[in-house]
C-alpha positions as MATLAB code, in Angstrom:
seq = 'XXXXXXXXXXXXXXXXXXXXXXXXXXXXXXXXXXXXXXXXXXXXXXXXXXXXXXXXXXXXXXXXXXXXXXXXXXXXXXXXXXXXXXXXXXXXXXXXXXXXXXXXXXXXXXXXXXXXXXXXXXXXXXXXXXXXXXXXXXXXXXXXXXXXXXXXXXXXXXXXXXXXXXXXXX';
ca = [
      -4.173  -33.288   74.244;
      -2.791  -32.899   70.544;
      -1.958  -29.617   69.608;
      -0.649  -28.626   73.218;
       1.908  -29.346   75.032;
       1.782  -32.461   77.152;
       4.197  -31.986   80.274;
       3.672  -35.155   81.513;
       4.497  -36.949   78.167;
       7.282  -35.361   78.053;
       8.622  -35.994   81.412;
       7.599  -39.421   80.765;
       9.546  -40.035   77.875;
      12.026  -37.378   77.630;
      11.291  -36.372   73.911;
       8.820  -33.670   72.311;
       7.197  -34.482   69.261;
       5.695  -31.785   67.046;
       2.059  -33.722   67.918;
       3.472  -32.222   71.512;
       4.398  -28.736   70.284;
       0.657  -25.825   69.768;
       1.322  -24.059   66.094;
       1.778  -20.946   68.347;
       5.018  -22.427   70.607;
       6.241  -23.950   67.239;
       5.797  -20.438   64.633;
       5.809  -17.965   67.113;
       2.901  -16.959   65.804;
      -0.671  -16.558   67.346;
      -3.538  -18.277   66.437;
      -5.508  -17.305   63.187;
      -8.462  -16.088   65.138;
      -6.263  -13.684   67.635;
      -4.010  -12.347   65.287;
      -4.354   -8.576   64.717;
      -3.688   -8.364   61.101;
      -6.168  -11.397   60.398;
      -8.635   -9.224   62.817;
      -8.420   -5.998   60.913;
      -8.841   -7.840   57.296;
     -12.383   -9.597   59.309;
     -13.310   -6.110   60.706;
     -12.785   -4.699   57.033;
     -14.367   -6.834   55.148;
     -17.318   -6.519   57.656;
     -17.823   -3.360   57.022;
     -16.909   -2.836   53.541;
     -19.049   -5.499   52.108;
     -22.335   -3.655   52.421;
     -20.143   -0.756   51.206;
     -19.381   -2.308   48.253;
     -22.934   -3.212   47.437;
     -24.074    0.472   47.446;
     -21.454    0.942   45.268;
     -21.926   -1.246   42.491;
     -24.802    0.213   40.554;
     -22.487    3.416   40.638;
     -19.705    4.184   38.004;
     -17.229    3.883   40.846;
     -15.498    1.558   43.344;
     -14.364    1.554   46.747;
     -11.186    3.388   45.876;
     -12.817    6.047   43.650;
     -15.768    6.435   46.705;
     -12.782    6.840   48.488;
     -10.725    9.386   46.575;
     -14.100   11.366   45.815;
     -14.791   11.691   49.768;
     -11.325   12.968   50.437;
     -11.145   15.516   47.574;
     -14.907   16.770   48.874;
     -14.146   16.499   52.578;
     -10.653   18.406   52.232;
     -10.881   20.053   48.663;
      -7.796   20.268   46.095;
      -4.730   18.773   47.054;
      -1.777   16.962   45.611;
      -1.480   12.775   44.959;
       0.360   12.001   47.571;
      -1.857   13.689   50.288;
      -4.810   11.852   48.417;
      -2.947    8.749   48.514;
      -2.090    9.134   51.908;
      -6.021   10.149   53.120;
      -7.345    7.405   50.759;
      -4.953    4.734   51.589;
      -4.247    3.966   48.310;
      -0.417    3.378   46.726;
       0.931    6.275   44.512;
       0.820    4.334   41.708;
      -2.388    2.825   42.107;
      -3.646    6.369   42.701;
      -1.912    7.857   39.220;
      -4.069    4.738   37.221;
      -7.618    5.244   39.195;
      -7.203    9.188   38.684;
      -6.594    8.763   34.837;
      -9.902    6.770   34.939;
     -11.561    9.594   37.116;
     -10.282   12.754   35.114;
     -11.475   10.627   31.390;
     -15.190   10.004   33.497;
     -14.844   13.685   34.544;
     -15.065   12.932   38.314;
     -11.935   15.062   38.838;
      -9.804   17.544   37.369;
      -6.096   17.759   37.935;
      -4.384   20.645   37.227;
      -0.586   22.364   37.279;
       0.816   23.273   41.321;
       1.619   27.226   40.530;
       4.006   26.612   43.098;
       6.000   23.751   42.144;
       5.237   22.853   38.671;
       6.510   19.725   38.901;
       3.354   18.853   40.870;
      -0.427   18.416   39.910;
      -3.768   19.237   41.910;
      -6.528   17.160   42.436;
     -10.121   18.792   42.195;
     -13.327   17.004   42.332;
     -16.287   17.968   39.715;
     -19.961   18.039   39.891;
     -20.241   14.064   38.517;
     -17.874   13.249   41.444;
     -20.193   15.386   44.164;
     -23.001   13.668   42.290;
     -21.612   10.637   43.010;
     -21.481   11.408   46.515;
     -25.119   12.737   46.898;
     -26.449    9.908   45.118;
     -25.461    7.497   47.692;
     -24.174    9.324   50.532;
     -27.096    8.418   52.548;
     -26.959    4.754   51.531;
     -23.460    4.883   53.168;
     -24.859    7.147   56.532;
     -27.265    4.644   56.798;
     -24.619    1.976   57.110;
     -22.631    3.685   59.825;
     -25.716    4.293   61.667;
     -26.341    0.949   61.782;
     -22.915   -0.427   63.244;
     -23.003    2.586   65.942;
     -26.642    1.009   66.643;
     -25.852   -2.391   67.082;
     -22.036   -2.170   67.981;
     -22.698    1.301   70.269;
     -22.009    4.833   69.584;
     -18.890    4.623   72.437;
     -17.146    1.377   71.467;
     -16.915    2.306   68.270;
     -15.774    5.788   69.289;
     -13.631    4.177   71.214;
     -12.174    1.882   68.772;
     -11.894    4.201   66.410;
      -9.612    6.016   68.868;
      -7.764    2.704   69.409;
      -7.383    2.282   65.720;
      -5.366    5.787   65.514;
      -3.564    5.062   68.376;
      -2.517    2.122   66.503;
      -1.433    3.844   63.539;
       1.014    5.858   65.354;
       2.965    2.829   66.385;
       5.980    1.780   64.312;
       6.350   -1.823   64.096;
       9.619   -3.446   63.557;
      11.301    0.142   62.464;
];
């Protein structure tokens, strides 16, 4: 069978070709379809896509929803928490929050405690935002947990923190 290794071809004639040899004995890598990182990028894109279409007849995109829900969800806080909560890169963060604070989603503001730092507020346009199609985007997730189940995905989204915890190759 090509693709696999052959045992009996290669008792038979000594040599292994790379016909002989899967592309997972010969990378060391897993197939496309069970690798994890390949999985996650599927899973995302799965659920983002309809997110995405909620979102564009709104002034923002995925990473504004997502900076607006973490600034309403756990109020003021500094870039690098937001960055963190958002999953979004420092410096991508400083560019999308100039665009916010010029549309007036957000304010930022001096830390009294540490100058050198700035605070993150949402505004009423941002909240607006988020009331305009919140429900849109509950409607979504209450249509995975219907089809996919309220405890699998419960339980993966355990399993996904889990995950996060690991370090990998540190």
């Amino acid at each position: 069978m090509k693709g696999s290794v052959n045992c009996c071809a290669i008792a038979h004639s000594g040599e292994m070709t790379t016909d002989d040899i899967s592309p997972e004995a010969a990378t060391g890598l897993r197939r496309t379809n069970r690798s994890l990182p390949i999985a996650l990028l599927r899973a995302r894109e799965t659920v983002m896509g309809p997110v995405r279409e909620i979102l564009a007849d709104s002034p923002v995109n995925e990473q504004k929803w997502r900076v607006l829900r973490v600034l309403e969800e756990s109020g003021p806080q500094d870039q690098n928490s937001i960055a963190k909560q958002a999953c979004l890169l420092l410096p991508s963060l400083t560019r999308i929050l100039r665009a916010m604070e010029a549309d007036g989603l957000v304010s930022r503001r001096e830390d009294r405690e540490d100058r050198r730092r700035s605070i993150v507020s949402i505004e009423a346009p941002g909240r607006s935002i988020l009331r305009a199609h919140g429900a849109q985007a509950a409607a979504l997730t209450d249509s995975l947990r219907a089809q996919y189940g309220e405890d699998k995905l419960e339980q993966l989204l355990d399993l996904l923190e889990d995950l996060q915890a690991i370090e990998i190759g540190r």
